[in-house]
N, C-alpha and C positions, 0 to 999 in steps of 0.2 A: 712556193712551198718552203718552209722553215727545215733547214737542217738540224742535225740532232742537239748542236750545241748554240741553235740560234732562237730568240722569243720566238714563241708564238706569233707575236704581228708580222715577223719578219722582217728585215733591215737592221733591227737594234744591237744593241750587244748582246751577248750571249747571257741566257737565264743562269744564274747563280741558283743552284739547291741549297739550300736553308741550311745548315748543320745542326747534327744532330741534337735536339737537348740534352744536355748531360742531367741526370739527378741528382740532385742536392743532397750533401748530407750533412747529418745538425750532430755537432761532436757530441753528446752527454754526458760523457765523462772521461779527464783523462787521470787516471789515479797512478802513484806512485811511491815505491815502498825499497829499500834496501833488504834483504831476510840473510839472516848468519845462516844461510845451507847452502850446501851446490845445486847449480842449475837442475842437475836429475831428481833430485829431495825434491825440490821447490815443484815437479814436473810432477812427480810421482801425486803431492799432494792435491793437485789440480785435477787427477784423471783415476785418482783411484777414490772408488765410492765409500769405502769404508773411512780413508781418511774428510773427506767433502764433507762427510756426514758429521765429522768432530767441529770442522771451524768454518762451516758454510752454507748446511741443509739441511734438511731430514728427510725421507724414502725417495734416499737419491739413488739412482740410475745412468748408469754409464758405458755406452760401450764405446772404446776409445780409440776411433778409427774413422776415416771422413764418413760421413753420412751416418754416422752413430747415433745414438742418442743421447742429450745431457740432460737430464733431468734433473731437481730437487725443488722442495718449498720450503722458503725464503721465509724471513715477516713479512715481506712484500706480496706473496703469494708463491703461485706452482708455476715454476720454469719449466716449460716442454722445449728443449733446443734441439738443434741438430748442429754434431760439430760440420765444420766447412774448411778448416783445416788444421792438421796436427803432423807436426814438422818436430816431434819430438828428441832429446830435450830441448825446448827454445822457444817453442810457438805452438799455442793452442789458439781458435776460432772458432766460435758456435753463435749461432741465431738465439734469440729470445722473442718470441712475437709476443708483444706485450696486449694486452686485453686495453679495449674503448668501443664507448659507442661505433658503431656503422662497421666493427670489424678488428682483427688485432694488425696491430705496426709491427713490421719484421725489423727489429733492429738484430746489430753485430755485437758481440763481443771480443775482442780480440787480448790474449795474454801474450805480453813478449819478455823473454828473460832472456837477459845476458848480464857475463860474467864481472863480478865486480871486486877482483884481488879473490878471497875465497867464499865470498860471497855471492849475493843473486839480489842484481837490480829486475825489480817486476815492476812491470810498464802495461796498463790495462787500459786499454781506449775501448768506450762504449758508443756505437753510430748508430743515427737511429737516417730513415729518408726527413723526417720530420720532427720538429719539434714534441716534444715528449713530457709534459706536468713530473715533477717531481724534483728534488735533491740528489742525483745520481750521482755526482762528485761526492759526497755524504757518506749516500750507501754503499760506493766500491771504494772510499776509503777505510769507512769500518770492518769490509769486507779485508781487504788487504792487514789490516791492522787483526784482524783474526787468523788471519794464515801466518801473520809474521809470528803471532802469539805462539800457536799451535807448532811449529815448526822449529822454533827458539826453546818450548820447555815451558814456557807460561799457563794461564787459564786462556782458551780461548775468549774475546770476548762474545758476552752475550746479546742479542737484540732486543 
C-alpha cells in the first residue's frame, strides 16, 4: 500500500503536487506625471466627485472607502469600479471590468503618489489578467496630463 507521500505504484519517489498556477497579469499601462501640489491636493482630486468631474468624467460617483464605489463615463465609456484600496494620502485601487464579447475583464487600476521636493510624483499602473485591444498608455497619459492641468491652474484637457 502507498504511503502518503509515496506514488501511487508504490516503490517510486514520492508524487510531487504540481504548484499552483499563478495568473498572469498583462501590465496596460504604466503612466507617469510630476503635479506642482502635495500628495493630499493630488489625493483629494482623485476621490472627490466633484473635482473627477472637472479633469476625468462626467456623473461620477464616489464613495471613498474600500468596497466603494468608482464610478464615471469616460469617452471610452461608464466605468462601474469598485475601490480595493485606499491607503490615503498615497494610494488609491479600484477595478474596472471592461466590457467584450463572452463577458467583462476585471482589470486593476492602481494610483500611487509620493512626494517629490514639494511636489507629487503620480505613478498609475493599469492590470488587466489579459490582454486588453486598445492605447491604454494614451488614455492614462491624457488622463494624468488632465489632472496635472486641473490641479496646476490650466484648462483641463479635453477628450
Amino acid at each position: 500500500m502507498a504511503g502518503p507521500l509515496e506514488s501511487p505504484g508504490g516503490g517510486g519517489p514520492p508524487a510531487k503536487p504540481s504548484p499552483p498556477k499563478q495568473p498572469s497579469v498583462v501590465l496596460l499601462a504604466d503612466a507617469k506625471i510630476t503635479v506642482q501640489a502635495s500628495i493630499p491636493i493630488v489625493f483629494e482630486a482623485l476621490v472627490n466627485p466633484e473635482q473627477l468631474g472637472v479633469w476625468w468624467a462626467q456623473d461620477v460617483e464616489v464613495e471613498a472607502e474600500e468596497s466603494g464605489r468608482y464610478e464615471g463615463t469616460t469617452s471610452e465609456g461608464r466605468v462601474e469600479g469598485t475601490i480595493t484600496a485606499i491607503d490615503g494620502p498615497g494610494r488609491l485601487s479600484y477595478t474596472w471590468p471592461i466590457a467584450r464579447e463572452g463577458g467583462p475583464i476585471e482589470t486593476s487600476v492602481a494610483y500611487e503618489l509620493t512626494p517629490k521636493g514639494p511636489a507629487t510624483f503620480v505613478r498609475l499602473l493599469h492590470r488587466s489578467p489579459q490582454p486588453v485591444a486598445g492605447d491604454w498608455n494614451d488614455l492614462w497619459r491624457r488622463a494624468l496630463e488632465s489632472l496635472k492641468a486641473f490641479l496646476e491652474g490650466a484648462a483641463p484637457i479635453s477628450e
